[in-house]
Structures are given as structure tokens and as C-alpha cells.
N, C-alpha and C positions, 0 to 999 in steps of 0.2 A: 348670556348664552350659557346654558348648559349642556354637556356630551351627554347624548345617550346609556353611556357608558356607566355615568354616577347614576343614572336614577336604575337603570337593573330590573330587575322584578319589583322592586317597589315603588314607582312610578305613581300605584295605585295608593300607597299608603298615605293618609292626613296625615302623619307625624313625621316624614319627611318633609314636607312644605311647611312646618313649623319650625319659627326661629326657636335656637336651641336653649335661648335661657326662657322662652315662652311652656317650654314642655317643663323645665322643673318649677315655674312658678314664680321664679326669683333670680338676684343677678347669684352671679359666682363669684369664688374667690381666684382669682387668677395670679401667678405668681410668674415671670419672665425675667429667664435666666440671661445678664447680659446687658449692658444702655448702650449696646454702640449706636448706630443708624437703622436697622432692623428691629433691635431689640427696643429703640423709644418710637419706632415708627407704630409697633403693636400697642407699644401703652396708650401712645396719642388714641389711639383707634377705641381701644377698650376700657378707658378708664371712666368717660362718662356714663358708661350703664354695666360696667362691672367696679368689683372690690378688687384693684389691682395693687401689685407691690412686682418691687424690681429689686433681686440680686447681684451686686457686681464688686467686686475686689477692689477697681479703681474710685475712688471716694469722688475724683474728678469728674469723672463722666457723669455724678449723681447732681452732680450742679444743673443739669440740661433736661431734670426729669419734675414733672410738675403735675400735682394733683393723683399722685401714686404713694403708696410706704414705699420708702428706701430702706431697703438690709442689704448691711455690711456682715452677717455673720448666720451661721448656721442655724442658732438656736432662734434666730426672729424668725425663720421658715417655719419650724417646727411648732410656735404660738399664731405664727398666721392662720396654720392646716389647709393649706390649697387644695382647691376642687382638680384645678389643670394646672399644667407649667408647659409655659412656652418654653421652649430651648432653641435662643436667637444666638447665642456664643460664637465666634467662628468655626468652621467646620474643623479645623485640627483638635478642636478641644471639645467638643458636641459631646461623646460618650462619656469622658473625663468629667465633666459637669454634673451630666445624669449619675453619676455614679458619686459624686461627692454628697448631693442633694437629697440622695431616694430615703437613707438614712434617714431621715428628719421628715419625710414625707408620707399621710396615711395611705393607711391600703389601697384606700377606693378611689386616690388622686389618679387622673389621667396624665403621664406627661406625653407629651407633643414635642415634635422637633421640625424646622423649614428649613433645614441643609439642603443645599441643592445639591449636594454631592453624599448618594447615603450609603459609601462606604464601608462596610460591618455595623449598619443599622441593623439589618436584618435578624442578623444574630445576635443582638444583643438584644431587641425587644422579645428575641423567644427565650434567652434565656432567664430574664430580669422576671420573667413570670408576672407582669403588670399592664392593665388597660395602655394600650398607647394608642395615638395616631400621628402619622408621618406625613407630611406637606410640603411640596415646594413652588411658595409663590413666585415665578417668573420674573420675575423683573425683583432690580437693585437699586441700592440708591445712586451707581454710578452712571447707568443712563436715564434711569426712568423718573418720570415725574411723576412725584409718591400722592401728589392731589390733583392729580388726573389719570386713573388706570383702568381704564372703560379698553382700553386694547390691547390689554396684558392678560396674560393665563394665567392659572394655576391649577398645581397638581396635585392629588390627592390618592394616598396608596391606600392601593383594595384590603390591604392585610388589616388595615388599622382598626379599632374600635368604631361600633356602628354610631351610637352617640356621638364619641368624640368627630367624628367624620363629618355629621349632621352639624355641626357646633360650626366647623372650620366653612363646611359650606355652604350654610348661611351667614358667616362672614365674608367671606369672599362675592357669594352673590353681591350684597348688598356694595360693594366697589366696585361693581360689575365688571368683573373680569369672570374669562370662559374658563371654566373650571371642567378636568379630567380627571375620571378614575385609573388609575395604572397601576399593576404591578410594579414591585420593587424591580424586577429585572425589566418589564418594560418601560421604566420609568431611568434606570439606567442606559439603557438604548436608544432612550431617545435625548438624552443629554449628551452622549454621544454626538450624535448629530447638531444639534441646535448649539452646543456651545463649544463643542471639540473642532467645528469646521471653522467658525469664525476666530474664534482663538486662535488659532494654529495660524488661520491668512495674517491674521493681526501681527502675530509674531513673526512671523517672514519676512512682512511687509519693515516690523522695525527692526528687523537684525540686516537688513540693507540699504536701509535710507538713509539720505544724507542730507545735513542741513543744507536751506532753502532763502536765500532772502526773500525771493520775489515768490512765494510759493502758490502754485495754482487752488482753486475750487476744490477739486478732486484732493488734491495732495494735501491741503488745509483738512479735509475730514477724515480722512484715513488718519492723519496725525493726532487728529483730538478720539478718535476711539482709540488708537494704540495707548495715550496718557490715560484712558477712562480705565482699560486692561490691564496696560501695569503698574496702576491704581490699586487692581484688585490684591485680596488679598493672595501670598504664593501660595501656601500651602492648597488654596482654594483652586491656583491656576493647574499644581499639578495633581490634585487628584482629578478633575475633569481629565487630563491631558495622560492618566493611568489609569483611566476608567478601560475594561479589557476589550473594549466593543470599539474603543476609539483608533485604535491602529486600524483597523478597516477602513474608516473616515479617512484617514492623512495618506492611506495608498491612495483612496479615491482622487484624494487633491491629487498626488505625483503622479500619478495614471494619462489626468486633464493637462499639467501643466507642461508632460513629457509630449502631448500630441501640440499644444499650443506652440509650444519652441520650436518643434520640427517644422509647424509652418511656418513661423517667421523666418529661421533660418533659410527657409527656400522660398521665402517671397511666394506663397503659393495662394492667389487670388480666388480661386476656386473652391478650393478646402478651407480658407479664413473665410469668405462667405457660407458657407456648411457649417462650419463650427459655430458663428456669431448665430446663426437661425435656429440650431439646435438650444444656443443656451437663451436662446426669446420664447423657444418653443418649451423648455425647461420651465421657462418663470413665469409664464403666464397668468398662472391664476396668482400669482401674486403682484402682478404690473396694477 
């Protein structure tokens, strides 16, 4: 599936529906900043039909990467000459990375970044004065099953380079996941929602739970996404959780959870019937 949205006025164009290393002729040289889970989950991906290499500081994590160069140091960037650079780093470190790297990188390299939290991207791709394109594939390695993503999205910002765009989403098609074009700020707004509401439940749910011997169905799964959460990375949990859009989200929750107590507390059969059928009526199209 693709959104309306990516194909635009060029719908019509043959060189949108060509895979991107089909238009230059040849594979690329791709370099990915990073071998954590993300950053080997792109090599696996790209290494058979590109010239990939992975930068990472930790010597350890370079044990788990195969069939890629591995560099340890600045100046192997700089004799590689990458076409593109993934930038899979954690998001605390995302800018810090691009800015250690660009040095060493030619003019005409594209870098790319998949933060899902893009923070002072904005500004730093207008100020860096270089092709970029900004992506964030939907799904993690903490729930998602990275050889099955046929029901995952991903996002793609309208700012970014028109090539690099085309490159990202003919990758993403081909794992068939539903790919959108957004705005940095709507692309903000809607992480807001989609990770700020679950987050937050998540976190409530463990800052009051208590151990369980006997623990039910329900209380087993709540439990294992709160371990998947605070799994994640923090830095990661609070810049979703200081995104400016997201305090709207968490009155929204206190707003619901302020009518829902007041019914319990009055035992009120009438209105817990209204409330349960608005939120069936709520989730419909996703039952």
C-alpha cells in the first residue's frame, strides 16, 4: 500500500515507479552509521545488492555484522566515499554522528536519518546545506517482527531529497509496508499520538502494578509490553514524551480516565453502558 500522499503530482512520472538503484544504472555505496538492531537490521537488507560498510565505535557489535566493511575510524569513511549514509545511532546521538561524519563525506553524499523522534532535524538539515532524506520506519526491534512487516508503516518526510525519497520508498515498498509522506511537523503530530498515548498507558499501568503470582491473560500482556517499553531506549522514551504536541495527548487520557472513575465510583450502570459503546464505537474500524 501506498498513501496518496507520496505519489503527489508524480503519480504520472516512470521514474517514480523505478527502483532507485535501477535509475543510476548501478548498486551504491552505502555507509550506516551505528550496528545496533536497526542499524544491522539495514545492512542485512542492503548488503546483497549494495556496496555497504558500517561505522560503529563499539569493536563488539562488529562481531554480528557480515558480508559489509566494518570501520572503526573516520578516515575509512572518507576512502570508502558513500553515495548515502543511513544514520541508525540512537536518537540522543543522531545530529552528533552526522556532524562527526560530514567531514569526511563528499558533497554529493545523501545522508538519511530513521529517528523516529526528529527533534532539531529540521534545522539542522537546513542548516548542514546538504541532500538529505528523513524516514521513520514504524516499527522496532522491540515488538516487531523484522521478517514479517507486511503490517507495519513507514514514514517519509516531504522536505527531504526527491531521489533520496524515491531510494527509501522503493525499499520500503519492497517489505511491503504502507508508506506516507508527512511533514516534519505532521510527522511530529502524529507521533504524538501513535506513541505518546501508549507510552504514557504503559507507564501508569507500571508505576502501579504490583507483583502477581497467579497473573491473569490480560495482566500477562500489559506486563510484557511495559518490559518491551522500558526496554526501550530513555532518552528515546522522553523525547516522544516532550514532543510539544504530546501534552494534549495525556489531558486527553486524564479527561477519559476523570469520567471513567466518576462512574465507578457511583456504580452508574447507565453511563458505564454509554461510555463502553462509545469506545466500541471509537475503535471500530480497527476491531
Amino acid at each position: 500500500m501506498v498513501n496518496e500522499a507520496m505519489e503527489g503530482d508524480n503519480k504520472n512520472n516512470p521514474w517514480l515507479h523505478l527502483p532507485y538503484q535501477q535509475q543510476k544504472g548501478n548498486e551504491m555505496k552505502i555507509l550506516v552509521l551505528g550496528a545496533g538492531k536497526m542499524g544491522s537490521f539495514f545492512l542485512d537488507l542492503l548488503s546483497f545488492e549494495h556496496e555497504t560498510a558500517v561505522y560503529e565505535k563499539n569493536p563488539e557489535r562488529l562481531k554480528f555484522t557480515f558480508n559489509t566493511l566494518r570501520f572503526t575510524t573516520l578516515e575509512e569513511i572518507r576512502k570508502f566515499n558513500p553515495e548515502l549514509v543511513i544514520n541508525a545511532v540512537t536518537v540522543k546521538y543522531t545530529i552528533s554522528a552526522f556532524e562527526e561524519v560530514m567531514p569526511y563525506l563528499p558533497e554529493s553524499c545523501i545522508i538519511s536519518d530513521i529517528a523516529s523522534v526528529k527533534t532539531g532535524l529540521k534545522d539542522f538539515y537546513s542548516k548542514c546545506a546538504r541532500r538529505y532524506v528523513s524516514t521513520h520506519p514504524m516499527f522496532g526491534p522491540t515488538f516487531a517482527n523484522l521478517n514479517q512487516l507486511s503490517h507495519e508503516n513507514a514514514i517519509i518526510i516531504s522536505e527531504g531529497d526527491y531521489m533520496g525519497k524515491i531510494f527509501f520508498k522503493d525499499l520500503y515498498q519492497r517489505l511491503g509496508l504502507g508508506i506516507y509522506e508527512y511533514s516534519f511537523e505532521k510527522h511530529d503530530k502524529t507521533v504524538a499520538y501513535s506513541l505518546s498515548i501508549p507510552f504514557v498507558s504503559t507507564l501508569v499501568f507500571a508505576a502501579v502494578m504490583k507483583h502477581q503470582d497467579a497473573p491473569g491473560t490480560t495482566f500477562k500482556r500489559h506486563l510484557n509490553i511495559a518490559k518491551g517499553v522500558l526496554n526501550e531506549d530513555e532518552y528515546l522514551l522522553q523525547e516522544v514524551l516532550f514532543n510539544p504536541y504530546t501534552s494534549s495527548q495525556v489531558e486527553d487520557i486524564r479527561t477519559q480516565l476523570k469520567v471513567l472513575l466518576d462512574i465507578i465510583e457511583n456504580k452508574d450502570e447507565q453511563k458505564m453502558k454509554a461510555f463502553l459503546g462509545r469506545i466500541k464505537e471509537n475503535m471500530k474500524a480497527d476491531i
